[in-house]
PLY file of the C-alpha trace (Angstrom):
ply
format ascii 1.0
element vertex 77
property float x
property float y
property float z
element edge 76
property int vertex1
property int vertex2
end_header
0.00 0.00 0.00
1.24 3.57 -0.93
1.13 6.34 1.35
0.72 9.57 0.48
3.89 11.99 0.69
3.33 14.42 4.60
2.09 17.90 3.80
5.14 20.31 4.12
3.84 22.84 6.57
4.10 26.83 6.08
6.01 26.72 9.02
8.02 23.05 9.94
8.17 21.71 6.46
8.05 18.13 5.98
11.16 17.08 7.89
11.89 17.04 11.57
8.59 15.20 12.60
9.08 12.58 15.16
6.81 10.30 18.01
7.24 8.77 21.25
8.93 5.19 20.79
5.95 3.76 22.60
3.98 4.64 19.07
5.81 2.01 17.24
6.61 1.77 13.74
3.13 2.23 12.02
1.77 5.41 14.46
-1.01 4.41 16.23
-3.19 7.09 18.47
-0.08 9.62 18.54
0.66 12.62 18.15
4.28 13.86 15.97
6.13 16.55 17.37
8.52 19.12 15.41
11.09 21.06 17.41
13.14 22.13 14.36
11.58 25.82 14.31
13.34 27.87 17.43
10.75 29.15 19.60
8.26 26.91 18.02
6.81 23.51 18.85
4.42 21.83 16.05
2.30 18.81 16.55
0.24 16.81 14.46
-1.91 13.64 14.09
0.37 10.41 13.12
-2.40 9.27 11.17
-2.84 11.99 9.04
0.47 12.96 7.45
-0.63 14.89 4.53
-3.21 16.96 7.47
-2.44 20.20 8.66
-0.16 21.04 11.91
-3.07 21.02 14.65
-1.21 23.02 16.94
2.05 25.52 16.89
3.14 26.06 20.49
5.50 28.84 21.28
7.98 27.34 23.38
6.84 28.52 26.88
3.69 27.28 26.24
4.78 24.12 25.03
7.05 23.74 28.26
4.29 23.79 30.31
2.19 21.22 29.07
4.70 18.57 29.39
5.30 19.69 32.94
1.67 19.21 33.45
1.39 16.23 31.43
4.14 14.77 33.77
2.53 15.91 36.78
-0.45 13.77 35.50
-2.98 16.44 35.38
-4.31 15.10 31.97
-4.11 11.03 32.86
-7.79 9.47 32.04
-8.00 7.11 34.58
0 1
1 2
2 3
3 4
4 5
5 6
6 7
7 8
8 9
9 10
10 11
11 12
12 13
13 14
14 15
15 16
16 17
17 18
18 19
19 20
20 21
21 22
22 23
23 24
24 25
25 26
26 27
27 28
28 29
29 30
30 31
31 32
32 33
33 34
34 35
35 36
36 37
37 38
38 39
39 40
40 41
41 42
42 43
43 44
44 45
45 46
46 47
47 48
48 49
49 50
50 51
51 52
52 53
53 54
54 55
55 56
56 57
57 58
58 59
59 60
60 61
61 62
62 63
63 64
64 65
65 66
66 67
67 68
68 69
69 70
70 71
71 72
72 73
73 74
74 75
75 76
């Protein structure tokens, strides 16, 4: 099966995308991350490559999610 080539963003391009190893090789329910912009964080859906960036973080911003997100504040269960 062919994939389609990833959207290049305005922004973050094409290259520089990347995933948490627990994703595994074929994406899953993930989210990519692009840190390749200074000041900028871009994330998108793993499953939709050729999508739009969903969100551009300035780096602050960005910082304090995953301090959150470590913190647990956004754990389901």
């Amino acid at each position: 099966m062919l994939h389609p080539e990833p959207t290049a963003s305005p922004v973050f391009g094409t290259t520089g995308w990347g995933s948490a190893s627990a994703c595994g090789p074929n994406g899953g329910n993930c989210v990519e991350v692009n840190l390749t912009v200074p000041g900028r964080v871009g994330v998108r859906d793993s499953k939709r490559l050729t999508g739009d960036v969903l969100l551009n973080f300035d780096a602050t911003s960005w910082n304090k999610f995953l301090h959150r997100a470590r913190e647990g504040n956004f754990d389901l269960g």
